[in-house]
N, C-alpha and C positions, 0 to 999 in steps of 0.2 A: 333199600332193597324193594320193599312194596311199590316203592312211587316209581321204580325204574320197571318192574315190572304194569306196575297201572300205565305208563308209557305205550308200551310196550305193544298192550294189547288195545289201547287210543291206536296205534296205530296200525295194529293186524286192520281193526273196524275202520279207519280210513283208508287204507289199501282194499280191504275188499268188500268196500260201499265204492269207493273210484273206480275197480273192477265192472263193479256190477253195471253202472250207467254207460261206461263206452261200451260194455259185451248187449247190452240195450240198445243201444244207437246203431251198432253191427247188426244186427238184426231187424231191427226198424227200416234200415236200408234194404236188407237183404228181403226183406218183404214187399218193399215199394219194386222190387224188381220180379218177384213171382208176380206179381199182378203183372207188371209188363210183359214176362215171360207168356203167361198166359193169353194175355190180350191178343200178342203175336200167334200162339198156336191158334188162334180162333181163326185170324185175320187169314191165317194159313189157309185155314180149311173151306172158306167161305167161298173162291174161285172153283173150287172143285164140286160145291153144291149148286152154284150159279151156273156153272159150265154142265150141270147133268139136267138141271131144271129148266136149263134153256130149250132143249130137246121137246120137254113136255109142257113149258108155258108162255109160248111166244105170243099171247096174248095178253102177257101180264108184264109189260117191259117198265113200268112206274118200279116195280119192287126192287129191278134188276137196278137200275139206277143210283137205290135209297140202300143197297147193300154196298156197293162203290163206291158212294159218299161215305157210308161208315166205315169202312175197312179204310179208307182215306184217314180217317181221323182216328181210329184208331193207330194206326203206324205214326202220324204226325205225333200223336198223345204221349207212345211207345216210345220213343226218342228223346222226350224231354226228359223223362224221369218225374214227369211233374202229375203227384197224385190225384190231384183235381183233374186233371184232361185227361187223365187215362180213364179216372169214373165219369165224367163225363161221355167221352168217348163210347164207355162200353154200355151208359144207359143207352144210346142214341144208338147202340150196335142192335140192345136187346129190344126194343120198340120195332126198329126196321124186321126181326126176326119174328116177331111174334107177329107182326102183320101175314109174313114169309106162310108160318105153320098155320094161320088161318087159310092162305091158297093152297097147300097143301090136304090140307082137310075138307076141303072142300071141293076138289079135286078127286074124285076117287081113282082116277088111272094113274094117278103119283103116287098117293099112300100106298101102294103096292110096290114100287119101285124101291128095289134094296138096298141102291145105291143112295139114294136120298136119305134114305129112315139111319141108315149106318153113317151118313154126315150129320145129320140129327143129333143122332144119338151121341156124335162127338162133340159137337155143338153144347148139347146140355149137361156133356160129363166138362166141358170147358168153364163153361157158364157154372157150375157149381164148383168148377177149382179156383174161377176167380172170385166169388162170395166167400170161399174159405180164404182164401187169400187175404180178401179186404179183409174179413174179421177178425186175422192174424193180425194182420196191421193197426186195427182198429183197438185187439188187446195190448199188443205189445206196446203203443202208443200212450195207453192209457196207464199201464202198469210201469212205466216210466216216469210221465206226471204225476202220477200219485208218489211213486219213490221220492219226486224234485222234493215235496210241498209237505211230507210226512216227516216227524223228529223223530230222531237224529239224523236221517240219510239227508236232510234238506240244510243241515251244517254243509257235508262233504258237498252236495250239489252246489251249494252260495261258495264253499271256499274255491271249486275251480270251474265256477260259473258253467254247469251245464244248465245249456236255456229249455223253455218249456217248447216241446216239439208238438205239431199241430197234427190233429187228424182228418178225415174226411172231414170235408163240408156236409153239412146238410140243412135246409132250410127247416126251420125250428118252428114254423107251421104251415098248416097245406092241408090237405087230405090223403095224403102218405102216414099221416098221424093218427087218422080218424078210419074207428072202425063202424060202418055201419049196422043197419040194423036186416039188410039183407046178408051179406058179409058172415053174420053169427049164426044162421040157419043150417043144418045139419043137410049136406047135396042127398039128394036121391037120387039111387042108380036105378034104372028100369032094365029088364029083360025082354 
């Protein structure tokens, strides 16, 4: 009677450790597509800021060019499924953009324009749902390798061979790493 029941319950624990790593993988996927989901709402929005900032900066046609190219790659990236080209993709979106809100700023007859600041501002609520995004992907990612490689879940993972899922790249030194020593200075706002 014990040993049918110690059975028993070996095997609730392998049903719902097997449970747990495809309801893992389900979501791991389902993440790699919010980020494209998003990528695409950005890619959306970008003609309708280029199309209102053309009006006010037909002097500045280099930016309008380096947003085309990115919205290019973003949508190619957005297709693949493949997480690397979509971060890819969206650093090379966010680079092009932030040059964008320097002509912006510097500009004062734009930063007045409603219509800009209000794609802006969708721009940077986009831009913080796709960082949330990644970093859903980036946990769920990781709290799945750990479940592979942690005892006892890494019995159930070795008996029906779920492999170890990769996450963002990222280059493991640089100056992305390094905080300087202007960087830790406390900004002063002035009136």
């Amino acid at each position: 009677m014990i040993f049918l029941v110690l059975i028993g319950v070996i095997a609730l624990y392998i049903g719902a450790t097997y449970n747990k790593f495809v309801t893992s993988r389900g979501r791991i996927k389902a993440s790699v597509q919010e980020i494209g989901n998003q990528l695409k709402r950005q890619v959306e929005l970008i003609p309708n800021i280029i199309d209102s900032a053309k009006l006010y900066l037909k002097h500045e046609k280099d930016i309008f060019k380096d947003l085309t190219d990115a919205r290019k790659s973003i949508m190619e990236a957005s297709g693949s499924n493949n997480v690397q080209k979509m971060s890819d993709a969206s650093d090379q979106l966010q680079k092009v953009l932030s040059q964008f809100k320097v002509i912006v700023e510097a500009t004062p007859q734009i930063r007045g324009v409603e219509t800009i600041n209000t794609m802006m501002n969708e721009l940077r609520d986009t831009a913080d749902k796709i960082m949330y995004a990644r970093r859903t992907f980036i946990d769920l990612t990781a709290d799945y390798n750990i479940s592979r490689v942690t005892f006892p879940s890494n019995l159930v993972a070795m008996l029906f061979k779920f492999e170890e899922l990769k996450g963002l790249d990222t280059a493991e030194s640089g100056a992305h790493l390094e905080v300087s020593a202007e960087e830790t200075k406390t900004p002063k706002v002035g009136i």
